[in-house]
matplotlib code that plots the C-alpha trace (Angstrom):
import matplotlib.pyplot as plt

x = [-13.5, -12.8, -13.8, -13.6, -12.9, -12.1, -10.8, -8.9, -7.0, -6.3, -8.4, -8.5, -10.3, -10.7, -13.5, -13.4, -14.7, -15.6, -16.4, -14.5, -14.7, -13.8, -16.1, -14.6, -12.2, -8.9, -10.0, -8.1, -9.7, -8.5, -9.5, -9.4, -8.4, -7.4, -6.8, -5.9, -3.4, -2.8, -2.6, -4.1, -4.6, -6.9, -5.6, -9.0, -9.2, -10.6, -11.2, -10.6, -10.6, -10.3, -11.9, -11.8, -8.9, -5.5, -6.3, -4.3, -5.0, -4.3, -5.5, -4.7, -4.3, -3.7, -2.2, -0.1, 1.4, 1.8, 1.7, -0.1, -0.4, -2.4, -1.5, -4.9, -4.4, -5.7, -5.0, -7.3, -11.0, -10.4, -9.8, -7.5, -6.6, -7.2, -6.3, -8.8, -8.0, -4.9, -1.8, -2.7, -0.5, -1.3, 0.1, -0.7, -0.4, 0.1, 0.5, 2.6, 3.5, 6.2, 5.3, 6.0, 4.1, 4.1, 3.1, 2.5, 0.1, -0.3, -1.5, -2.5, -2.2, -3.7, -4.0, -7.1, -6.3, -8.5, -11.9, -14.9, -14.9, -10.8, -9.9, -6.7, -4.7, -3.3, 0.6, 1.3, -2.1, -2.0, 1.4, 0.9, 3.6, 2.3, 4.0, 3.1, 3.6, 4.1, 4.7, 6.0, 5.6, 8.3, 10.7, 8.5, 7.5, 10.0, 11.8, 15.3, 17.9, 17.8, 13.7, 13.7, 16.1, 14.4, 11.3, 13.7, 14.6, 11.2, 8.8, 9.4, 7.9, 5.8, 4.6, 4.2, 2.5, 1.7, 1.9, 0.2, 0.2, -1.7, -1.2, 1.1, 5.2, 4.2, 6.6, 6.4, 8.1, 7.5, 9.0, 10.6, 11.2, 14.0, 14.9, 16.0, 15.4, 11.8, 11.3, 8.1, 6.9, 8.2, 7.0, 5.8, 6.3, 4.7, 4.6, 1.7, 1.6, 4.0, 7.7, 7.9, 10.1, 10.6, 12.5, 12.8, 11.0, 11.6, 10.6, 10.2, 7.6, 10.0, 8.7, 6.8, 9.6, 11.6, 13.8, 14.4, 16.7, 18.8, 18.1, 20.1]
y = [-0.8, 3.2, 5.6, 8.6, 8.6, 6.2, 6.9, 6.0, 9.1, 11.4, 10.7, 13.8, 14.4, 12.6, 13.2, 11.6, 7.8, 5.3, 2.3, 1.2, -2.2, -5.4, -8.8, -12.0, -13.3, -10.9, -7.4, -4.2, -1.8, 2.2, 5.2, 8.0, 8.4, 5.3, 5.7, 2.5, 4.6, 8.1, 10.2, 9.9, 12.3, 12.3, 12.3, 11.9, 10.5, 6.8, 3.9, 1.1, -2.6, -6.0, -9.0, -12.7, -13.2, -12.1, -7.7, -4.9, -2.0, 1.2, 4.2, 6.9, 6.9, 4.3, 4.6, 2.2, 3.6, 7.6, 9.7, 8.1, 11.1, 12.1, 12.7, 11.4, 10.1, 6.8, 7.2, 7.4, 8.8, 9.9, 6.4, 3.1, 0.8, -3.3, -6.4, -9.6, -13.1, -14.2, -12.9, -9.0, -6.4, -3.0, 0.8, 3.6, 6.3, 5.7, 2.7, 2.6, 0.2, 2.0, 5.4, 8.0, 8.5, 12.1, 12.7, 10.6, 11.0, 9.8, 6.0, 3.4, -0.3, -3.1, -6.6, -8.5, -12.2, -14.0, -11.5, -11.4, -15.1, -14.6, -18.1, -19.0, -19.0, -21.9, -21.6, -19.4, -18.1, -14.6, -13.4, -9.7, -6.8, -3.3, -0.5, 2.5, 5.5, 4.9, 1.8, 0.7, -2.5, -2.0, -3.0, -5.8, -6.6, -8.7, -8.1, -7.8, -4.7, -4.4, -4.3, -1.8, 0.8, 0.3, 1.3, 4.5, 5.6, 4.7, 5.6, 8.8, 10.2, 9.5, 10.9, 8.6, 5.4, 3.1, -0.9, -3.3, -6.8, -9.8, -13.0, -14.9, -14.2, -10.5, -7.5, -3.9, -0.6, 2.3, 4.5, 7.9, 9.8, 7.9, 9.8, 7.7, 10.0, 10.5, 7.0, 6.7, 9.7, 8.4, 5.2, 2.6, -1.2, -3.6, -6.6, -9.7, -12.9, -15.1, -14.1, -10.3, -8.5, -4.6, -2.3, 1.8, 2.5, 4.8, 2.1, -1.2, -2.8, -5.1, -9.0, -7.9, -7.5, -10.3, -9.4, -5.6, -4.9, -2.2, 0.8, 2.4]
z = [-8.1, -8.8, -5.8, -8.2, -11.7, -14.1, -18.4, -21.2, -21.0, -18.0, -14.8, -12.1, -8.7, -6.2, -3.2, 0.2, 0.2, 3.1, 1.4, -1.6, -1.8, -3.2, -3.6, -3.3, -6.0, -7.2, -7.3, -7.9, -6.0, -5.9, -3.7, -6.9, -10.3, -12.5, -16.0, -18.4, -21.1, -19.3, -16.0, -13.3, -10.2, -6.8, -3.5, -1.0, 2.3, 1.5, 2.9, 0.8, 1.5, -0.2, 0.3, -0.4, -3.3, -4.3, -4.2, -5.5, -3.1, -3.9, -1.4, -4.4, -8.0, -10.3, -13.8, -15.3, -18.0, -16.9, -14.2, -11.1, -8.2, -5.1, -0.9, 0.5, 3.6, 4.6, 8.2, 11.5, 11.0, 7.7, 6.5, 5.9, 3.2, 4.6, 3.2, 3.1, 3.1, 0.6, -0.9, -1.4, -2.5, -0.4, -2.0, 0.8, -2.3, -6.0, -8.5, -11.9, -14.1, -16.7, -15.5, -12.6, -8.9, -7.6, -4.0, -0.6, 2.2, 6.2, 5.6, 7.8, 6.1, 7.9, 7.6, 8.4, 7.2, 8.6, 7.9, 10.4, 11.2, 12.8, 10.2, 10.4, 7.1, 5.3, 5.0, 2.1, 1.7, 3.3, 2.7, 1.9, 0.7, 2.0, 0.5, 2.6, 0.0, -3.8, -6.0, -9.1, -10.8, -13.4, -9.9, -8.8, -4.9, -3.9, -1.0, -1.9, -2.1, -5.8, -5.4, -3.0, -4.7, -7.6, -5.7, -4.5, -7.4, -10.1, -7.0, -4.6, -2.5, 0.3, 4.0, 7.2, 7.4, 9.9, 8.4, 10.5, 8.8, 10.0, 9.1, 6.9, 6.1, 4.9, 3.7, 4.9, 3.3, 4.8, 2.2, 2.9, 5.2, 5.8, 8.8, 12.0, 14.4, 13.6, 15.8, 16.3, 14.5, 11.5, 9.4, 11.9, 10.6, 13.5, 11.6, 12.2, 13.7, 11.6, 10.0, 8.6, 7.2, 6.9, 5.2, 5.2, 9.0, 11.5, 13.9, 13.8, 16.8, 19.1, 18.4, 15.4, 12.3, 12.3, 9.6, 8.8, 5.4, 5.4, 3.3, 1.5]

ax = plt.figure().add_subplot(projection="3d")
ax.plot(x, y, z, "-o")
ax.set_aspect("equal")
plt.show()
């Protein structure tokens, strides 16, 4: 699912959109511009959510093999990137694969496991990674140091995000700033219900983050 554009080559624009959305099984599902073998550029205020199934999220641009940029933000009444059920993969900004990201907007990432109904999740079934700015796949999601300055180096950028999990043992980066002092007016990990683990906030929730990494 493609809020904006979607091409072989070069994708650009990107309009504001409030209901990009997936259906059950894995979906990728993408605010703006996606393009398969080029760039790809849009940075609207979107909401975009998955559903039922193992989602790729992604609240900007997606292009795997080039230049994936945009500073939409997915924040407050302009709009918000959710999880469904299952093991989804949220990116507040832009997605690569062997490529660059450019850019990095406000984004609120949420978690809603358990859908309309409030199910509770089998062990292992909702564990998401939320990256709050940009994302490269070349580096993997794994929470470990290597992972995350790989993410530093192949994926800059980035503006403040707020990452609210829900269930499951789920994995927060909150990207730059990287500024301590910002506190709460910095990158915001809160963590879910179950054991997360954060990395690169300006504050992490008391109770909520379990295990924080340090970065750098």
């Amino acid at each position: 699912m493609v809020g904006d554009n979607y091409a072989s080559g070069n994708a650009t624009g990107g309009s504001s959109d409030k209901d990009v959305l997936g259906l059950d099984g894995p979906d990728t599902v993408i605010g703006d511009s996606a393009s398969k073998g080029g760039d790809a550029s849009g940075g609207g205020d979107d909401r975009v959510a998955g559903a039922d199934g193992d989602d790729l999220v992604v609240g900007d641009s997606w292009a795997p093999l080039g230049t994936a940029s945009g500073s939409g933000d997915e924040s407050g009444k302009k709009g918000s990137l959710n999880a469904g059920p299952d093991n989804d993969l949220l990116v507040g900004d832009n997605y690569t694969n062997g490529g660059t990201t450019s850019g990095g907007g406000d984004d609120q990432l949420q978690g809603f496991d358990g859908g309309d109904a409030g199910v509770r999740c089998e062990q292992k079934e909702c564990d998401d990674v939320l990256y709050g700015d940009n994302y490269s796949a070349s580096c993997g999601p794994k929470a470990t140091p290597p992972v995350i300055e790989c993410q530093a180096r192949e994926a800059p950028g980035g503006g403040v995000d707020r990452l609210t999990p829900d269930q499951g043992d789920d994995f927060m980066n909150g990207g730059p700033p990287d500024d301590p002092e910002l506190r709460g007016s910095g990158d915001v990990c809160s963590g879910g219900r179950d054991r997360d683990t954060g990395t690169r906030c300006e504050l992490y929730v008391h109770g909520d983050t379990e295990h924080v990494i340090s970065f750098p």
